[in-house]
Each structure stands twice: as structure tokens, then as C-alpha cells.
C-alpha positions as protocol buffer text, in pm:
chain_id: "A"
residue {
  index: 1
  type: UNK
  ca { x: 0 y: 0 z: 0 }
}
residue {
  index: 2
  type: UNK
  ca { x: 127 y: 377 z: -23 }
}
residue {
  index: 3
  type: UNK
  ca { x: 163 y: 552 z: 232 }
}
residue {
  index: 4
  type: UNK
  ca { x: 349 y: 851 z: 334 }
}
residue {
  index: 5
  type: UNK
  ca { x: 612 y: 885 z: 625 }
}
residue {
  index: 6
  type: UNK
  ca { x: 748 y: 1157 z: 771 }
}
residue {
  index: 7
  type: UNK
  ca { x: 1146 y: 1141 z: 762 }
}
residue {
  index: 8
  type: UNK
  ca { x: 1327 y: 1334 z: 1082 }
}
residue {
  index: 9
  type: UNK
  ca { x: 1488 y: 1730 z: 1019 }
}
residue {
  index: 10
  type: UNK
  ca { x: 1854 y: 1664 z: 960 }
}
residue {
  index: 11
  type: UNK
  ca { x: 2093 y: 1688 z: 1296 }
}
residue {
  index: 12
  type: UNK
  ca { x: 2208 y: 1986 z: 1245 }
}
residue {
  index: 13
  type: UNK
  ca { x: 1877 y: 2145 z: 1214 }
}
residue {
  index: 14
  type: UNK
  ca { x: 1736 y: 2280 z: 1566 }
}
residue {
  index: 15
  type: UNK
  ca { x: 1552 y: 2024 z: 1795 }
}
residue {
  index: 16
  type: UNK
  ca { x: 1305 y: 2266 z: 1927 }
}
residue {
  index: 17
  type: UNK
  ca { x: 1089 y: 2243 z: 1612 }
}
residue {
  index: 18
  type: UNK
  ca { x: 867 y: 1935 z: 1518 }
}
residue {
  index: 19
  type: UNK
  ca { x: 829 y: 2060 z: 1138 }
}
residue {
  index: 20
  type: UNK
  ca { x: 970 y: 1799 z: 882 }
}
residue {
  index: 21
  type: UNK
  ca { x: 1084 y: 1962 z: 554 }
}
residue {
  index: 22
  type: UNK
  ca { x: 1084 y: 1632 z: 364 }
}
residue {
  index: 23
  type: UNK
  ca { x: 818 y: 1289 z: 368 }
}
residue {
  index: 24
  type: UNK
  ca { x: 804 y: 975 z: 159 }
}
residue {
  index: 25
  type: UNK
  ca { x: 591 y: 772 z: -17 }
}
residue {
  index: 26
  type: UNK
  ca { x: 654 y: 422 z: 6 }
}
residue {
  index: 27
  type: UNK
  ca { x: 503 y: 146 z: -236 }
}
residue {
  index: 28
  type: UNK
  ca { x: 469 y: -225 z: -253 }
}
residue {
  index: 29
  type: UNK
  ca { x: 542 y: -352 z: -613 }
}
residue {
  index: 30
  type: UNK
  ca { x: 579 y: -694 z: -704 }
}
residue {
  index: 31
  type: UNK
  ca { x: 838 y: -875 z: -967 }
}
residue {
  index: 32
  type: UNK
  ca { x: 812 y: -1123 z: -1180 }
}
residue {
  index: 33
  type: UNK
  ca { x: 680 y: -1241 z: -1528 }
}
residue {
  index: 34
  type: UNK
  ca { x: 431 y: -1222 z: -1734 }
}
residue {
  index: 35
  type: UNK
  ca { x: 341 y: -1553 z: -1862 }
}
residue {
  index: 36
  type: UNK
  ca { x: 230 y: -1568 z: -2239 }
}
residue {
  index: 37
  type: UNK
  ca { x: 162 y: -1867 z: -2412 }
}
residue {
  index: 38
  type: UNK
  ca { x: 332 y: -1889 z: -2755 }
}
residue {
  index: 39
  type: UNK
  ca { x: 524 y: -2157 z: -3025 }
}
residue {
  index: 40
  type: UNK
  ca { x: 898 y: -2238 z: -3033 }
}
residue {
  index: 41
  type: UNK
  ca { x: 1092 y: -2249 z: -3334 }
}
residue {
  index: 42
  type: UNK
  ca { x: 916 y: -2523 z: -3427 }
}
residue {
  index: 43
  type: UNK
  ca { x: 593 y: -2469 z: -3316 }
}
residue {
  index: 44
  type: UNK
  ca { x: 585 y: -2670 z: -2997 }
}
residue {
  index: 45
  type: UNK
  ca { x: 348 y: -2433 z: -2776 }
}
residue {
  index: 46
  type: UNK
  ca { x: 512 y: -2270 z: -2475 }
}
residue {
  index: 47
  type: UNK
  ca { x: 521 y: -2056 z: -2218 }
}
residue {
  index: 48
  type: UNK
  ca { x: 691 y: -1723 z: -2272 }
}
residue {
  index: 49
  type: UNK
  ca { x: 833 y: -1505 z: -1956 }
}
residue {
  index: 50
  type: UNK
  ca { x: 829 y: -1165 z: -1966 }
}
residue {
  index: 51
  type: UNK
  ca { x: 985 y: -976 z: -1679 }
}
residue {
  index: 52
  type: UNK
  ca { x: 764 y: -743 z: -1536 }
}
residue {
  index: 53
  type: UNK
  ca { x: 651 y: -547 z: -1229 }
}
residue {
  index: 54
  type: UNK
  ca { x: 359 y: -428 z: -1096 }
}
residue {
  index: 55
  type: UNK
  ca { x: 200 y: -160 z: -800 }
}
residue {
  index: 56
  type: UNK
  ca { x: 72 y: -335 z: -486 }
}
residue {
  index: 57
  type: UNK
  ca { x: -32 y: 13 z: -339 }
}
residue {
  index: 58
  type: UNK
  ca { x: -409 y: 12 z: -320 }
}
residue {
  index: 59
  type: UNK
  ca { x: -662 y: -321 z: -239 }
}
residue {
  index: 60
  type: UNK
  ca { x: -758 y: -295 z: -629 }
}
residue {
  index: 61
  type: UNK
  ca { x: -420 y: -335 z: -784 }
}
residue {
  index: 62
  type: UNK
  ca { x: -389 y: -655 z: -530 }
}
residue {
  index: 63
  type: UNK
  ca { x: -718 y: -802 z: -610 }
}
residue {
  index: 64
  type: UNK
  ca { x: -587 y: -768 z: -998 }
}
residue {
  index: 65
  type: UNK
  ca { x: -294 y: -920 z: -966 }
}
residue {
  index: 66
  type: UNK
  ca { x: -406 y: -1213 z: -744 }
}
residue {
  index: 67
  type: UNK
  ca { x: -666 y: -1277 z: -1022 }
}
residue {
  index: 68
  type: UNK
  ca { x: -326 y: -1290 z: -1280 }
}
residue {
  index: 69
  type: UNK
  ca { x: -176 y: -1550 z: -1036 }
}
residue {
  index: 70
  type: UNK
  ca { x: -418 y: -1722 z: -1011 }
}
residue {
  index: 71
  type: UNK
  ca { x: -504 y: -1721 z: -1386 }
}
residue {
  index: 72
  type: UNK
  ca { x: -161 y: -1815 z: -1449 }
}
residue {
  index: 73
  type: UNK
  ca { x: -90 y: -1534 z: -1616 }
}
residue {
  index: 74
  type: UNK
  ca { x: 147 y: -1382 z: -1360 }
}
residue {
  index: 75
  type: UNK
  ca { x: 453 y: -1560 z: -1182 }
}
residue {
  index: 76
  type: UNK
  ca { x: 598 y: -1377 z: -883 }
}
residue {
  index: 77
  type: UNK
  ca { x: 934 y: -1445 z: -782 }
}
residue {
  index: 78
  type: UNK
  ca { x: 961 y: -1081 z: -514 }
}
residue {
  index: 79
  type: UNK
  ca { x: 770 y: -784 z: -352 }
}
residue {
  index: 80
  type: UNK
  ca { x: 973 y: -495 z: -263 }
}
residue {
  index: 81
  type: UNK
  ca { x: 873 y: -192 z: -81 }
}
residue {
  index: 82
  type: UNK
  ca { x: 1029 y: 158 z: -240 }
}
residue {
  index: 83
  type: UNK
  ca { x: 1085 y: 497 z: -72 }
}
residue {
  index: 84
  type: UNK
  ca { x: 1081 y: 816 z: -271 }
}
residue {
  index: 85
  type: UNK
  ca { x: 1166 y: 1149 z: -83 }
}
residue {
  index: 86
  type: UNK
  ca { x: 961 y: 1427 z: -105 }
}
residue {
  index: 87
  type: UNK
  ca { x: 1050 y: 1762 z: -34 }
}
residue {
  index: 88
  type: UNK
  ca { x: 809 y: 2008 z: 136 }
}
residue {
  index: 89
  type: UNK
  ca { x: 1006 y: 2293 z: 75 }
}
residue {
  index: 90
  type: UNK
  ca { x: 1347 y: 2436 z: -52 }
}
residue {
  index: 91
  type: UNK
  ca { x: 1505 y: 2316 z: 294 }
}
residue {
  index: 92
  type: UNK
  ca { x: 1400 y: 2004 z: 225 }
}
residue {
  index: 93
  type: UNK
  ca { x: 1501 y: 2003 z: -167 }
}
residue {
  index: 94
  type: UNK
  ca { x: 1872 y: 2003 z: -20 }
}
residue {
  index: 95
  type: UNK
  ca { x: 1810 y: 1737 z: 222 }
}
residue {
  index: 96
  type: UNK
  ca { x: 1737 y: 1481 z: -47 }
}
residue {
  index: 97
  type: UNK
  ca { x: 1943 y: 1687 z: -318 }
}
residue {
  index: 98
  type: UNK
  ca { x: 2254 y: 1851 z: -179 }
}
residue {
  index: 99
  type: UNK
  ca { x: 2427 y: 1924 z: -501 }
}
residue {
  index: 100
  type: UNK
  ca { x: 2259 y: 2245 z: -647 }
}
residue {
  index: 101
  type: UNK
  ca { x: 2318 y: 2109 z: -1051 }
}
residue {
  index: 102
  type: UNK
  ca { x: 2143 y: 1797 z: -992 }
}
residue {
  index: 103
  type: UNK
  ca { x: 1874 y: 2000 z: -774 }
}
residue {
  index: 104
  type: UNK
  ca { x: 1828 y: 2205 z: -1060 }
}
residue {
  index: 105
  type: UNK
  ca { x: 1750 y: 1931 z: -1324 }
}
residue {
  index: 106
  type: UNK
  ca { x: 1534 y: 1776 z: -1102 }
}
residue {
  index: 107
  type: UNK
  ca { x: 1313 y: 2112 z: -1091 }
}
residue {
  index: 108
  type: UNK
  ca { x: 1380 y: 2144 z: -1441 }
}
residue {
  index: 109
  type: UNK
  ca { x: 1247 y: 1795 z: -1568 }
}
residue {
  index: 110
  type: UNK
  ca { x: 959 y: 1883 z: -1338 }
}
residue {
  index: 111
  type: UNK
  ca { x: 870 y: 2224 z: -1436 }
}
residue {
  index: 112
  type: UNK
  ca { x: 934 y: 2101 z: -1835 }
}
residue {
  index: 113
  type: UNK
  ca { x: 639 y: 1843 z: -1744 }
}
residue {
  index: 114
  type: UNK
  ca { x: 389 y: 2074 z: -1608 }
}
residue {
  index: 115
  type: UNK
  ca { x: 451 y: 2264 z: -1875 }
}
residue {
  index: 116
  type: UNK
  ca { x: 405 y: 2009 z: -2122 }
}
residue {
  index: 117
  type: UNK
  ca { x: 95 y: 1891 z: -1898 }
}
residue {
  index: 118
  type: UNK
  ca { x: -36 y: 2265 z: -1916 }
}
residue {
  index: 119
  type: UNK
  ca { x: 32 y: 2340 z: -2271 }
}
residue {
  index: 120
  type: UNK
  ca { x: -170 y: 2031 z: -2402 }
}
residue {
  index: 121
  type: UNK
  ca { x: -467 y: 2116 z: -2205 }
}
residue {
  index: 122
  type: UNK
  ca { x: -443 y: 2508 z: -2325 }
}
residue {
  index: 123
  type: UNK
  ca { x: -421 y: 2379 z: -2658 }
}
residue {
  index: 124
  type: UNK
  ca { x: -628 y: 2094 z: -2683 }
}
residue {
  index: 125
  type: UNK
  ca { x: -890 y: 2286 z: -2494 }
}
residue {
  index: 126
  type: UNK
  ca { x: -1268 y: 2334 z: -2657 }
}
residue {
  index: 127
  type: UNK
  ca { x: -1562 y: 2533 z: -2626 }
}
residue {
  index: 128
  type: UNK
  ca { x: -1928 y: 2366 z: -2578 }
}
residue {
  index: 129
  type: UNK
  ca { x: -1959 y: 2416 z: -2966 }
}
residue {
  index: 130
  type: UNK
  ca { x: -1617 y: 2246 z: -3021 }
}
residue {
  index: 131
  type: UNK
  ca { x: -1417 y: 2546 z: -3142 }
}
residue {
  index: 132
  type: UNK
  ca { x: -1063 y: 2553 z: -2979 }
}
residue {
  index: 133
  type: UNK
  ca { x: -1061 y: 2877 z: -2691 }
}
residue {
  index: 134
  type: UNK
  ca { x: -665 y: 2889 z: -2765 }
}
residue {
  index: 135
  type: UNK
  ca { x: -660 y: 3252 z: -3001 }
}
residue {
  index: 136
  type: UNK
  ca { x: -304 y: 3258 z: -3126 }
}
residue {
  index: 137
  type: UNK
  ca { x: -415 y: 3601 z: -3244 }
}
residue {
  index: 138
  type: UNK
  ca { x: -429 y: 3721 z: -2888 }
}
residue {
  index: 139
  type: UNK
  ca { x: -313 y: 3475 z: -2643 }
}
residue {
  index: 140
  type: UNK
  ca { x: 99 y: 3501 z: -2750 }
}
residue {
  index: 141
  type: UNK
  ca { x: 318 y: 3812 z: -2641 }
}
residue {
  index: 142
  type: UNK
  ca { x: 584 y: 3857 z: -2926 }
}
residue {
  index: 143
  type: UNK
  ca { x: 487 y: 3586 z: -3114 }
}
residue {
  index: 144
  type: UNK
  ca { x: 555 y: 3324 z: -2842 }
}
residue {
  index: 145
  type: UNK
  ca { x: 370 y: 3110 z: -2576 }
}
residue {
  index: 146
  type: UNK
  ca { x: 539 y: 3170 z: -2273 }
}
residue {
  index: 147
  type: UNK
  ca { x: 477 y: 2895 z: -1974 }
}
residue {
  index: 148
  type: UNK
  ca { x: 656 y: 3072 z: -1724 }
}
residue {
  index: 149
  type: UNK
  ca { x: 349 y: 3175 z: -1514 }
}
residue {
  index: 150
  type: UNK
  ca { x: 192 y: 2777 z: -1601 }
}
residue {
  index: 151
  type: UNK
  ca { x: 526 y: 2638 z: -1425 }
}
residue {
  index: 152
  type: UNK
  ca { x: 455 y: 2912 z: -1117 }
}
residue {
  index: 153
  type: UNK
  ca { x: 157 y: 2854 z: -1061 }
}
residue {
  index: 154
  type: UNK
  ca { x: 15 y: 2553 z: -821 }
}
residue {
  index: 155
  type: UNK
  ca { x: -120 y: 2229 z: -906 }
}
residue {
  index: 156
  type: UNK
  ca { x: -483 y: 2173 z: -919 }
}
residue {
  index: 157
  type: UNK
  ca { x: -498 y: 1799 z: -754 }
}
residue {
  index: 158
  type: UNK
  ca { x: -717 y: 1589 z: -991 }
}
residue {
  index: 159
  type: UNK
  ca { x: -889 y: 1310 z: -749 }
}
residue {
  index: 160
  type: UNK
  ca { x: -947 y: 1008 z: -976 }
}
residue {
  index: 161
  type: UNK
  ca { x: -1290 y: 765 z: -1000 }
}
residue {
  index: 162
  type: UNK
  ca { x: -1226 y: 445 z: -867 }
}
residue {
  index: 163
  type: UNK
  ca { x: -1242 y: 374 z: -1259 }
}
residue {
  index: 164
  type: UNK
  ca { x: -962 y: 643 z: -1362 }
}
residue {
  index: 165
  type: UNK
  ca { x: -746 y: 506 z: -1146 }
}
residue {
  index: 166
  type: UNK
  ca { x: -831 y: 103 z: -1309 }
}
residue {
  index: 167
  type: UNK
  ca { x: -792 y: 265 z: -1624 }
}
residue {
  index: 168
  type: UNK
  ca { x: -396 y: 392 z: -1519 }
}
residue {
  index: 169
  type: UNK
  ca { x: -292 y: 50 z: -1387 }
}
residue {
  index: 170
  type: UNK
  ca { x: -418 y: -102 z: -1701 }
}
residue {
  index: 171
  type: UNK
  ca { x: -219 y: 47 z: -1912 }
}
residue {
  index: 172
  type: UNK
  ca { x: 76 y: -129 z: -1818 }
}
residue {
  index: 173
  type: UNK
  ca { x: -101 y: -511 z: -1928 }
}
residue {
  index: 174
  type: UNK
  ca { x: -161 y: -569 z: -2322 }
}
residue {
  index: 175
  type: UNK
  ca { x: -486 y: -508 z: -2455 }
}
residue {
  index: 176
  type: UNK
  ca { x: -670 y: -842 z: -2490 }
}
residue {
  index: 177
  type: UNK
  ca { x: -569 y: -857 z: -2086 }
}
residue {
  index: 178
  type: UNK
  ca { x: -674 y: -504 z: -2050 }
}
residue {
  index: 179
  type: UNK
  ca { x: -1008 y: -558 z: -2176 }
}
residue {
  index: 180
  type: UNK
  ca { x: -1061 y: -872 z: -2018 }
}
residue {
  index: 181
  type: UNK
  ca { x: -980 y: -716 z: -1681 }
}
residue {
  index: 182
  type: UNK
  ca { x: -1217 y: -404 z: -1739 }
}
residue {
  index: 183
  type: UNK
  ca { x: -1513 y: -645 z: -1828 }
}
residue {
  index: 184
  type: UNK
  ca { x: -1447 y: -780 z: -1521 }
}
residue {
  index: 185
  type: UNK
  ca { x: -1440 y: -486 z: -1273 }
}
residue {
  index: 186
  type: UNK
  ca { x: -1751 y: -333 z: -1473 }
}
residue {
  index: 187
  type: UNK
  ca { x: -1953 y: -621 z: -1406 }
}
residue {
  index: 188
  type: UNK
  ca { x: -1882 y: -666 z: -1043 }
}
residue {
  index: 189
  type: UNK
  ca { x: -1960 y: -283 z: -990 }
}
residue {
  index: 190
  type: UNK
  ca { x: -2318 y: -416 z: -1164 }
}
residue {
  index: 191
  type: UNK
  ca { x: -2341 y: -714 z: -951 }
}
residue {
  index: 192
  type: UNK
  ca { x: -2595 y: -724 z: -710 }
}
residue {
  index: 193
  type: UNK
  ca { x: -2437 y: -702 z: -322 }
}
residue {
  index: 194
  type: UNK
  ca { x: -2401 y: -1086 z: -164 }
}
residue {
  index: 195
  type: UNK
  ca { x: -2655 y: -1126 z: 126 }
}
């Protein structure tokens, strides 16, 4: 399951305060293969593995996978739990991230993603009749789209459906599983409740 921790101030920062400037998130993920069944060389049918790994971090992912394991479709060999720092503020950006280069391409990767994220919604975005709202006539200064202000400004939280969030974990199997497993979880939200 995820969860987040708080992680201890550094020593050298003053005892008297209780305020962490860093947390994690740890996850569960499990490794193994995927097992395919395919043909040889000379088309003897086998059983193909395909390394993979998958999130254990919320009760659906774990029902999902048991189901694969069960299905034979899914051979575990590990689980392993993994931390990732997060920093609540700059204090805590050089706890995790001393050196000020590497601190600065981590902000950078970041920021060029929420740009990216931010520019395809601005662009993509339509109006009830379908037109696009983005005016190049009037929404560029000097000719240019500047994100600057996008990268600034903070993060609007999307909280995903139950569905969503299938939808996300999916990705990761190929279709024909994909689909299967969808069917699935749509018709046990459509299932009457067991007495």
C-alpha cells in the first residue's frame, strides 16, 4: 500500500521544532513475469516469460494481480517496498538533493512536465460548440507562448474515479488482458451485493 512517512529534520537542524521539511511515499510492487503462451521455433506451444513489475499500493491493484496468479498469467518471484523522498520545501530540496546542478534538473524535468501537462490542455482545450478557446491572435506576447506563469503557478490535484485510477494500472497489461480485466471490474460494480 502507499503511504506517506514523515522522515526526521537533519541533525544539524534545531531540535526545538517538530516541522519535517521532507516525507516519503513508500510502495509495494511486485516482480516477476508475465506468462504468455506462444510456439517455439518449431511450433511446440510454450510458455513465454516476460519480466515485469507491478503496484501493490491500493486493495484494487492486489485483487488484480491475485486474479493474474491465479489465472496463471502472472509468476511472482519478489515484492519490494520503495521509498521516494519528497521535499516540502526548498530546505527540504537540499536534504534529499545537496548538489545544487542535480537540484536544478530535477526542478527542471519537473517544471518542463507541467509545462508540457499545461500546454496540451491550453491547446487541446474546446468550447461547448467544439471550437478551440486557444486565439493565437491574442493569447501570445511577441509571437511566443510563454509557460513561465503555467510552471509558477500551483497544481490543481485531480482526485481520480475508482475507474480512472483502473484505467492507469491497465495500461501497463496488453490489450486483450486489459479488456478482459475491465469487463471484469464493470460487471462486479453491476453485480448485485451478496446477502
Amino acid at each position: 500500500m502507499a503511504t506517506q512517512v514523515e522522515t526526521p529534520q537533519s541533525t544539524a537542524a534545531p531540535a526545538a521544532t517538530a516541522e519535517t521539511n521532507t516525507t516519503s511515499e513508500r510502495t509495494d510492487y511486485v516482480v516477476g513475469y508475465d506468462l504468455e503462451a506462444g510456439k517455439d521455433d518449431k511450433n511446440n506451444d510454450i510458455i513465454k516469460k516476460v519480466e515485469a513489475y507491478y503496484s501493490a499500493s491500493s486493495e484494487e491493484e492486489i485483487q488484480l494481480l491475485k486474479k493474474r496468479i491465479e489465472e496463471k498469467k502472472f509468476q511472482t518471484m519478489f515484492t519490494v517496498t520503495v521509498s521516494i523522498p519528497r521535499a516540502k520545501n526548498f530546505a527540504g530540496i537540499k536534504e534529499i538533493c545537496p548538489d545544487e546542478e542535480e537540484a536544478a534538473g530535477n526542478f527542471n524535468r519537473g517544471a518542463k512536465q507541467k509545462a508540457n501537462n499545461r500546454l496540451k490542455a491550453k491547446l487541446l482545450e474546446v468550447s461547448p460548440e467544439g471550437n478551440f478557446t486557444f486565439n493565437p491572435e491574442t493569447d501570445l506576447t511577441n509571437g511566443v507562448l510563454d509557460m513561465t506563469a503555467e510552471i509558477a503557478s500551483p497544481s490543481k490535484r485531480k482526485v481520480l474515479t475508482e475507474e480512472e485510477k483502473l484505467d492507469r494500472f491497465l495500461e501497463q497489461f496488453p490489450e486483450a488482458t486489459r479488456n478482459m480485466m475491465k469487463s471484469a471490474y464493470l460487471a462486479s460494480r453491476q453485480a448485485p451485493p451478496s446477502a
